[in-house]
TIKEDO-900785 format. One line per 2 residues: number of its first residue (from 1); their letters; for each residue x, y, z of C-alpha. Coordinates in nm, 4 decimals. Last residue first. Layout:
BEGIN
NUM = a = X:Y:Z ~ ...
% end
This chain:
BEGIN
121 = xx = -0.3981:0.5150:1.1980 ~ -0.3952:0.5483:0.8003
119 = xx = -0.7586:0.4046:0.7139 ~ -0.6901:0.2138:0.4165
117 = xx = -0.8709:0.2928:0.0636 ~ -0.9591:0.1179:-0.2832
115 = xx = -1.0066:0.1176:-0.6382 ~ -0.8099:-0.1531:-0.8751
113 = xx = -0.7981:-0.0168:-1.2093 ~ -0.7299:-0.3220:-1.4336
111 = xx = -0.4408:-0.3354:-1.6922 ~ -0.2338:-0.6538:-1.4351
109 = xx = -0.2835:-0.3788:-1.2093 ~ -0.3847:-0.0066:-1.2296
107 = xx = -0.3825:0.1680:-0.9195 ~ -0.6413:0.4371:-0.7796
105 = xx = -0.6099:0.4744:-0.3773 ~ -0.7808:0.6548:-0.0898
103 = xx = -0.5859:0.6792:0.1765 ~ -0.8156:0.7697:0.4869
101 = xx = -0.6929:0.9856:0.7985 ~ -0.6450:1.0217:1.1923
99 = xx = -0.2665:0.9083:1.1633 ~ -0.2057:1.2107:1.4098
97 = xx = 0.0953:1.2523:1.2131 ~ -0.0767:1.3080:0.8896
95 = xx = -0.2087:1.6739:1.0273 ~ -0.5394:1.7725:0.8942
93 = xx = -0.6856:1.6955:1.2673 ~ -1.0580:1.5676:1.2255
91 = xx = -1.1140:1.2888:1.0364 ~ -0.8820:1.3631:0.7465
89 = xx = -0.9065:1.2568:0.3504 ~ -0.5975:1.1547:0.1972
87 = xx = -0.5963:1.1176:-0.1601 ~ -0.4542:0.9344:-0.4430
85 = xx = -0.4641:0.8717:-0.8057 ~ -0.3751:0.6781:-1.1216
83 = xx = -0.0720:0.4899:-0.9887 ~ 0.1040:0.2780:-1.2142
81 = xx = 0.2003:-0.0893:-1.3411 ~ 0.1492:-0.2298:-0.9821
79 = xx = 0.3000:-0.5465:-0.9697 ~ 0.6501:-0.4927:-0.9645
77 = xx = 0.5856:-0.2943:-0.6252 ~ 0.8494:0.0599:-0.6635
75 = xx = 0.4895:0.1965:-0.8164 ~ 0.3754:0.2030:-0.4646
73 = xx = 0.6963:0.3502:-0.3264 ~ 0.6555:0.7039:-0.5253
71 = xx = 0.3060:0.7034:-0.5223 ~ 0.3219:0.7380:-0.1046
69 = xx = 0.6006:0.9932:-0.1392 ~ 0.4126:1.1875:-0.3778
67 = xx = 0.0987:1.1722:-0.2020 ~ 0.2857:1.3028:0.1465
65 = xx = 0.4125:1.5808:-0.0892 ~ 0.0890:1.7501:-0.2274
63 = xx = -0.0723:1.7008:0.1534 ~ 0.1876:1.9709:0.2931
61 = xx = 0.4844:1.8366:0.4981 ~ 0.5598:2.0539:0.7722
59 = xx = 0.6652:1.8384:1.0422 ~ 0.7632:1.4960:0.9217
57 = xx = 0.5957:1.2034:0.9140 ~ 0.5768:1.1390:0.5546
55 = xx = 0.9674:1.0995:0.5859 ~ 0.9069:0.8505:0.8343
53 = xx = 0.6717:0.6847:0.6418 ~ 0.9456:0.6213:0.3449
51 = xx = 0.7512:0.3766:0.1317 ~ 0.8614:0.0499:0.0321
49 = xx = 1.1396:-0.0344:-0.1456 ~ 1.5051:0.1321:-0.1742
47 = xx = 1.6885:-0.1366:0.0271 ~ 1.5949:-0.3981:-0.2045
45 = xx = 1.7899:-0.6740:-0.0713 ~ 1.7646:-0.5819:0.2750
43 = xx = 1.4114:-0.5043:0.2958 ~ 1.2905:-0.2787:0.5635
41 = xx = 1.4936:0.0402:0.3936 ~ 1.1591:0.1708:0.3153
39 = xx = 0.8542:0.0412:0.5059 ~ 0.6464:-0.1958:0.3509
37 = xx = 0.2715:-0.1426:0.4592 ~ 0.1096:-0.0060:0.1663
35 = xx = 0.2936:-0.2249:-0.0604 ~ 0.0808:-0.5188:0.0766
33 = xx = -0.2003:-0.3225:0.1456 ~ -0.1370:-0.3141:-0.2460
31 = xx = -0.0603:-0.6444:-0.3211 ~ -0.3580:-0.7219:-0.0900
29 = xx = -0.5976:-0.5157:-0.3265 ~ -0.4705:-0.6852:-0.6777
27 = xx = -0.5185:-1.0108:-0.5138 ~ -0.8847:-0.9195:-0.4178
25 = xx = -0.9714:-0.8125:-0.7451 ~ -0.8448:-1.1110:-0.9662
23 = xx = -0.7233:-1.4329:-0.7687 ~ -0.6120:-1.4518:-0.4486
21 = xx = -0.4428:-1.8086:-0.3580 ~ -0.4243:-2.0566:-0.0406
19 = xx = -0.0957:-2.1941:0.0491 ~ -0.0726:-2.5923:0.0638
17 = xx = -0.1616:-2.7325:0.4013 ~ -0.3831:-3.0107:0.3085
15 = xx = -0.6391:-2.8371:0.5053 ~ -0.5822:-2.4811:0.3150
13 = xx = -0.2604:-2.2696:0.4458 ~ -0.3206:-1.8898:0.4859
11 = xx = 0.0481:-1.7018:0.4569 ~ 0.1690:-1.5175:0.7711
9 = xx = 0.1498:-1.1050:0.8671 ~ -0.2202:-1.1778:0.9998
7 = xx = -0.3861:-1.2708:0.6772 ~ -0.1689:-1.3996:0.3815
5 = xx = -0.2814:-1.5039:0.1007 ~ -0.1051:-1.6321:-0.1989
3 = xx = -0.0731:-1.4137:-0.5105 ~ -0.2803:-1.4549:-0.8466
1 = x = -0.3110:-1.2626:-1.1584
% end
């Protein structure tokens, strides 16, 4: 498996300007950070994508349904066969909208189990 790299929000370009490639571990991570930070409705031809963060933002949302709307637009990514786990772990404040927290992520990819987290701020 292999994507091209992008740092910044644009695509890393090697000295003879072609785009630079992850391989293995570190592709599977970006095409989640990737799918991390899609926002439903961002992309007009797939509407659907992404994951509704303003629906995680919501008053009154328990930790049970904030996972299930964050597993619910990872495995909308055609690269990410399935998601074996998450959690949220909290700084301080147990309320997501403070942003104060840490996904932590199971996904299997291209049949490996890529582990990882992103601080949610």
């Amino acid at each position: 498996m292999y994507t091209p790299k992008i740092e910044n929000g644009d695509l890393v370009l090697d000295q003879s300007g072609h785009t630079t490639n992850l391989t293995g571990k570190d592709a599977a991570k970006q095409i989640v950070m990737n799918a991390l930070a899609m926002w439903k409705g961002t992309w007009f031809l797939k509407p659907n994508d992404g994951i509704d963060w303003m629906e995680v933002t919501k008053k009154g949302k328990t930790i049970n349904e904030i996972l299930q709307i964050i597993t619910s637009g990872l495995v909308k990514n055609p690269y990410i066969q399935k998601v074996i786990d998450t959690s949220i772990s909290f700084k301080d404040d147990t309320d997501i909208r403070n942003r104060k927290a840490t996904l932590n992520y199971i996904v299997l990819i291209d049949n490996q189990n890529i582990v990882g987290s992103v601080s949610l701020i």
